[in-house]
C-alpha positions in Angstrom: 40.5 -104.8 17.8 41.1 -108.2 19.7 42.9 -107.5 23.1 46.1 -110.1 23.1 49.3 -109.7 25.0 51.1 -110.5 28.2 49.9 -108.1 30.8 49.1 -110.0 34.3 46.6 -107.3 35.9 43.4 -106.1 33.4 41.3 -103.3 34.2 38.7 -103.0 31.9 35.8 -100.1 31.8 32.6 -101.4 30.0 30.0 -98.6 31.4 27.3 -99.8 28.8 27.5 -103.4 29.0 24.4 -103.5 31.6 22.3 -101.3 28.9 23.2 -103.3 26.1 22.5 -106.7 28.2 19.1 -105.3 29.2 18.2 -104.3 25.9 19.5 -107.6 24.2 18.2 -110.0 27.4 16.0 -112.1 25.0 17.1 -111.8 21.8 20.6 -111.7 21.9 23.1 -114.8 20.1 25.0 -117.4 22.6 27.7 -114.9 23.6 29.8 -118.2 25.6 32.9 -116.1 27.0 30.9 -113.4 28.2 28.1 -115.7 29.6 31.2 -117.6 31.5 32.5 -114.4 32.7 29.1 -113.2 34.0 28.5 -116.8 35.6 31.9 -117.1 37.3 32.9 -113.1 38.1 32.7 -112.6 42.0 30.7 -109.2 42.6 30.8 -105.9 44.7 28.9 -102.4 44.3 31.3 -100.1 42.4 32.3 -97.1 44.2 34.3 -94.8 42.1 33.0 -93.3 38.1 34.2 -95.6 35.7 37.1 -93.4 34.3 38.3 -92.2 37.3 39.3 -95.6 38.5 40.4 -96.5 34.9 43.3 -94.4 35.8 43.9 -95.3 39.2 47.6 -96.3 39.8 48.6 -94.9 36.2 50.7 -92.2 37.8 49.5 -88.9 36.0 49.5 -87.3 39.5 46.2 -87.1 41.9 43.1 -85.4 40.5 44.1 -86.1 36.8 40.3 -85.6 35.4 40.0 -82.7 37.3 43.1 -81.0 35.8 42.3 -82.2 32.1 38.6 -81.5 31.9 36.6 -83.2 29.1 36.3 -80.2 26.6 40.3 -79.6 25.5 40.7 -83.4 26.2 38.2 -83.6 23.4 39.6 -80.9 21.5 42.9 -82.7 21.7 41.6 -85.9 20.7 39.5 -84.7 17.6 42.2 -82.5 16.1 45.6 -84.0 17.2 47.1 -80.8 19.0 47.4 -79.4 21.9 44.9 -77.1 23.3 45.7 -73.9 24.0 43.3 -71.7 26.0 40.1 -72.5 27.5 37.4 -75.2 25.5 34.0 -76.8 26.3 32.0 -79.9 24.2 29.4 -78.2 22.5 26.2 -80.2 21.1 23.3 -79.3 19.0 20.0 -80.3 20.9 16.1 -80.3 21.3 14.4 -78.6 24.1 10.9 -79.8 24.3 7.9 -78.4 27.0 6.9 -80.7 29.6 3.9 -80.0 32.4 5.9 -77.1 33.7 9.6 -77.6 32.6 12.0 -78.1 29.7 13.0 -81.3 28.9 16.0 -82.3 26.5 15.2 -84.9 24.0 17.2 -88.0 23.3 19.5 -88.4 21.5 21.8 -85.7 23.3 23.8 -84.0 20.9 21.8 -84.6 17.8 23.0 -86.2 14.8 23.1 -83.3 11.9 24.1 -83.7 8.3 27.6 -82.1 7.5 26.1 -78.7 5.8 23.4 -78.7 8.3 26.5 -78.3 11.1 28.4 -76.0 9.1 25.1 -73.4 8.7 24.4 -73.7 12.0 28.2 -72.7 13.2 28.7 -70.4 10.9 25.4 -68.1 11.7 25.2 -68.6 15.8 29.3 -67.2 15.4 28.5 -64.5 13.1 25.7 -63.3 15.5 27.0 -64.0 18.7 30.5 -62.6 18.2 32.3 -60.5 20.9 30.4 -62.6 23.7 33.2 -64.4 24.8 32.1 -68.0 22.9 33.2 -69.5 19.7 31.8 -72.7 18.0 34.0 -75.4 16.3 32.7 -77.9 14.0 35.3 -80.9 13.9 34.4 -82.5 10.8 33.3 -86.2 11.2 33.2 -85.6 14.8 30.8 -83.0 16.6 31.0 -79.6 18.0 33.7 -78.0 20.4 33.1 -74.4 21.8 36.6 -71.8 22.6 35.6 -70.1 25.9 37.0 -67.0 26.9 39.9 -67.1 29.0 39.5 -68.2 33.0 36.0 -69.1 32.3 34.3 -71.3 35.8 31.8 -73.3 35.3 30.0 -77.1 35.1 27.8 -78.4 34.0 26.9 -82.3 32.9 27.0 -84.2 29.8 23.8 -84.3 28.2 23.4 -87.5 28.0 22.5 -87.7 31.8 20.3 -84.9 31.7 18.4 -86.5 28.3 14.8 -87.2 29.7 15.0 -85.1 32.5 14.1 -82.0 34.1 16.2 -79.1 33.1 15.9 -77.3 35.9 18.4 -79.9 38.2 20.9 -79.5 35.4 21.7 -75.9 34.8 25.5 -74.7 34.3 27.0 -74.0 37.8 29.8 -72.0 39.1 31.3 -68.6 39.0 30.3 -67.7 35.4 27.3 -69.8 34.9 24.9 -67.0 34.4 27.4 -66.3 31.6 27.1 -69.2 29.9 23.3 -69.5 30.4 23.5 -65.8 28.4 25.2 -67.0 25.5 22.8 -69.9 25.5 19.9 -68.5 25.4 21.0 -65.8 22.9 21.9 -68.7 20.7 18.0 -70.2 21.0 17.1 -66.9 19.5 19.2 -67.4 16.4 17.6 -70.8 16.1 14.3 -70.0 16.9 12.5 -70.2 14.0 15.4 -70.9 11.5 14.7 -72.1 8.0 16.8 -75.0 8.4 14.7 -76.4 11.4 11.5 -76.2 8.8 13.4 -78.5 6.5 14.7 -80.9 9.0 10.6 -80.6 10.2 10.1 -81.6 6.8 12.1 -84.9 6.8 10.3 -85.7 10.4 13.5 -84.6 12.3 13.2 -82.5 16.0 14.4 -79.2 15.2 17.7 -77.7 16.7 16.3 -75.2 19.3 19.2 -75.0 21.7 23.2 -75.6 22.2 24.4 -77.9 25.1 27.9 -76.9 26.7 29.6 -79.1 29.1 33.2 -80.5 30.1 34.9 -76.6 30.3 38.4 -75.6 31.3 41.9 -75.6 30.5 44.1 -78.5 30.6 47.2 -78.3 32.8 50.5 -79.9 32.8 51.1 -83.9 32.7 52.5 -84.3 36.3 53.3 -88.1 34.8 53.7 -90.2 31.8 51.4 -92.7 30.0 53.8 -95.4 29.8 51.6 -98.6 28.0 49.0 -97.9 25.3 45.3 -97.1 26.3 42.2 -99.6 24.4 39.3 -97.2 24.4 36.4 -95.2 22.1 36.3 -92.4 24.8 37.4 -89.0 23.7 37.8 -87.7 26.7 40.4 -90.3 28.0 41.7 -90.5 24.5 42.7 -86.8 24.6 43.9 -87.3 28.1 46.1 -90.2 27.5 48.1 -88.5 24.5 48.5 -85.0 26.1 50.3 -87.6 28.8 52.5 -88.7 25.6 50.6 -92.4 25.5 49.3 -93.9 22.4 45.6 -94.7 22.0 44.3 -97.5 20.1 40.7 -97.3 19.6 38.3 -100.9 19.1 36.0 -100.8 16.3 32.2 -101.9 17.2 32.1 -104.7 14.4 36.4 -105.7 14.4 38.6 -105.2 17.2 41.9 -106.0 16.1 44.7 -104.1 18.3 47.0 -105.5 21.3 47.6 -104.8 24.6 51.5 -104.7 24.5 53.9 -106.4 27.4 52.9 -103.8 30.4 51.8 -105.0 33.7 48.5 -103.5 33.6 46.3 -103.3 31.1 43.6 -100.4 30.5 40.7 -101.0 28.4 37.8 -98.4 28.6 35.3 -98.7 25.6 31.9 -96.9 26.3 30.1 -98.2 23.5 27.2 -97.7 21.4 24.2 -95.0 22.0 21.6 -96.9 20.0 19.6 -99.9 20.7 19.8 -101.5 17.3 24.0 -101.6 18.0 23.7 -103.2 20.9 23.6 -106.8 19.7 26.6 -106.2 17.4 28.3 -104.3 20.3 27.9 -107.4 22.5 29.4 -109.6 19.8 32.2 -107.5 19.3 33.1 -108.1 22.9 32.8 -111.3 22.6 35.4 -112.3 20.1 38.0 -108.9 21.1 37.9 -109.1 25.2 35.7 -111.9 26.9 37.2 -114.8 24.6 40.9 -113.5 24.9 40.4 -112.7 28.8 38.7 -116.5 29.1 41.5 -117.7 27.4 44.5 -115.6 29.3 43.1 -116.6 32.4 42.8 -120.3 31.8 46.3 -120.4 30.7 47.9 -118.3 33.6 48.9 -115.5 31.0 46.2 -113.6 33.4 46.5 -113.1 36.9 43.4 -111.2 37.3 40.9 -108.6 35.7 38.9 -106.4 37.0 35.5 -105.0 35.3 33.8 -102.0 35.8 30.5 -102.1 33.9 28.5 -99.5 35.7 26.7 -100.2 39.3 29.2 -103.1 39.6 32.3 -104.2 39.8 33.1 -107.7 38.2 36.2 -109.8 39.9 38.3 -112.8 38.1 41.3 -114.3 38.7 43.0 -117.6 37.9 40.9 -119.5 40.4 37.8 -118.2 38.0 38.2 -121.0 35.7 37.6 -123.6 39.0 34.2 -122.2 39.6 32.9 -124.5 37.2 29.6 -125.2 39.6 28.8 -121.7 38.7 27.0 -121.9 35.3 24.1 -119.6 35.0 24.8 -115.9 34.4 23.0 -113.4 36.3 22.7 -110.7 34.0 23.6 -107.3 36.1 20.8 -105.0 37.0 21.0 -101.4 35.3 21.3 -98.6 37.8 18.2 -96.8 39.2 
């Protein structure tokens, strides 16, 4: 979707731009918007997560994130309605043995096959039922898990625990040894499951464990979205309609939405998890934001954008385009 329109102030969320630079830092085509945006940007450490200052000054009330936690945001997102009750995201994952520890494989949840997901529902619900938990499979989409009611707990997206240690990511919070229960009740019912032998078979890891993260309830818009949101995140996709705002979500290889008349305007897209997208992630940005943004700020339709990629925070304005001295990119450092 290319970004077009008249708003004068662009925030704009791209938390996997430094991973897809890295990964793409000597292969990748002439990208000239976003090389001239990288060379000319003025640069400070970010301080706040990436969607949390997305919203910033969007007036849904303080704590928004907090009161609209990621599972019925998701929940919302996926299925169009509102979510009643309590929800989590729910993935199917590998556990593997390190030294003296688990370790959770990459990628975090696994991809499955359509009737691998539906078995896999179907039997962990059928022999887990009455413990409070419930699996969804959202076809097309992933898994959600229904929670019993007033459920407390946290616990973090696998994708920042892939790789590491799973004993400094366990669930937290009043019902945590709960949710651990269910867990590992449900490696039992995949331990040793035919369906693992045949994914085996095909070189696949096997499904040994579920991953449940983002739980709560959502609570009541203290605000409206007014403008239209540009982002591939669930969680603020679901967030941003149960605030009665439309969504417009960029596609990797064609962006082709607008940014209507508003005075800010709020781009978030995450982008790819694989290495091989990366390059075609990059171009994508090229010809939807960086060229447009280049182009809105050389013309004064622009006042000034603001970039959060990550580690850092990238700053233009119309003075950008006079930093012409400036001509070498330096390619931001990934995070630690």
């Amino acid at each position: 979707m290319r970004v077009t329109g008249a708003a004068r102030h662009w925030r704009i969320a791209l938390p996997g731009l430094q991973q897809a630079l890295a990964a793409t830092r000597d292969r990748r085509r002439p990208l000239p918007a976003l090389d001239w945006v990288l060379a000319r940007a003025l640069r400070s450490p970010s301080v706040r997560p990436w969607r949390e200052w997305l919203l910033e000054g969007a007036a849904l009330g303080e704590d928004v994130l907090a009161r609209f936690p990621q599972g019925p945001c998701v929940r919302a997102a996926w299925t169009g309605e509102a979510p009643a009750g309590c929800w989590a995201c729910a993935g199917p994952v590998h556990l593997f043995t390190a030294l003296d520890h688990l370790r959770l494989l990459a990628p975090a949840p696994l991809p499955l096959e359509e009737d691998e997901s539906a078995v896999l529902v179907h039997e962990i619900n059928e022999r887990l039922a009455g413990l409070g938990f419930r699996l969804h499979a959202v076809t097309g989409r992933g898994w959600l898990c229904e929670c019993a009611p007033e459920l407390e707990c946290s616990a973090p997206d696998p994708e920042l625990a892939a790789g590491g240690d799973l004993r400094e990511w366990l669930p937290d919070g009043r019902d945590a040894r709960r949710v651990q229960a269910w867990v590992n009740a449900a490696q039992m019912v995949l331990h040793d499951h035919p369906l693992n032998d045949a994914r085996a078979s095909r070189g696949h890891p096997p499904v040994n464990s579920v991953w449940l993260w983002g739980f709560g309830v959502a609570g009541r818009p203290a605000g409206r979205a007014t403008s239209t949101l540009v982002s591939d995140d669930d969680w603020l996709t679901g967030l941003w309609q149960l605030h009665g705002g439309r969504v417009s979500t960029p596609d990797v290889h064609a962006c082709d939405g607008v940014v209507e008349d508003s005075s800010v305007a709020r781009v978030a897209i995450a982008g790819v998890r694989s290495a091989q997208a990366d390059a075609g992630w990059l171009e994508m940005l090229e010809g939807s934001l960086f060229a447009p943004l280049r182009e809105g700020l050389a013309r004064g339709r622009v006042e000034a954008a603001s970039v959060h990629i990550g580690s850092e925070m990238l700053h233009l304005d119309r003075r950008t385009r006079w930093r012409f001295w400036r001509r070498s990119p330096r390619l931001p450092q990934e995070p630690a």
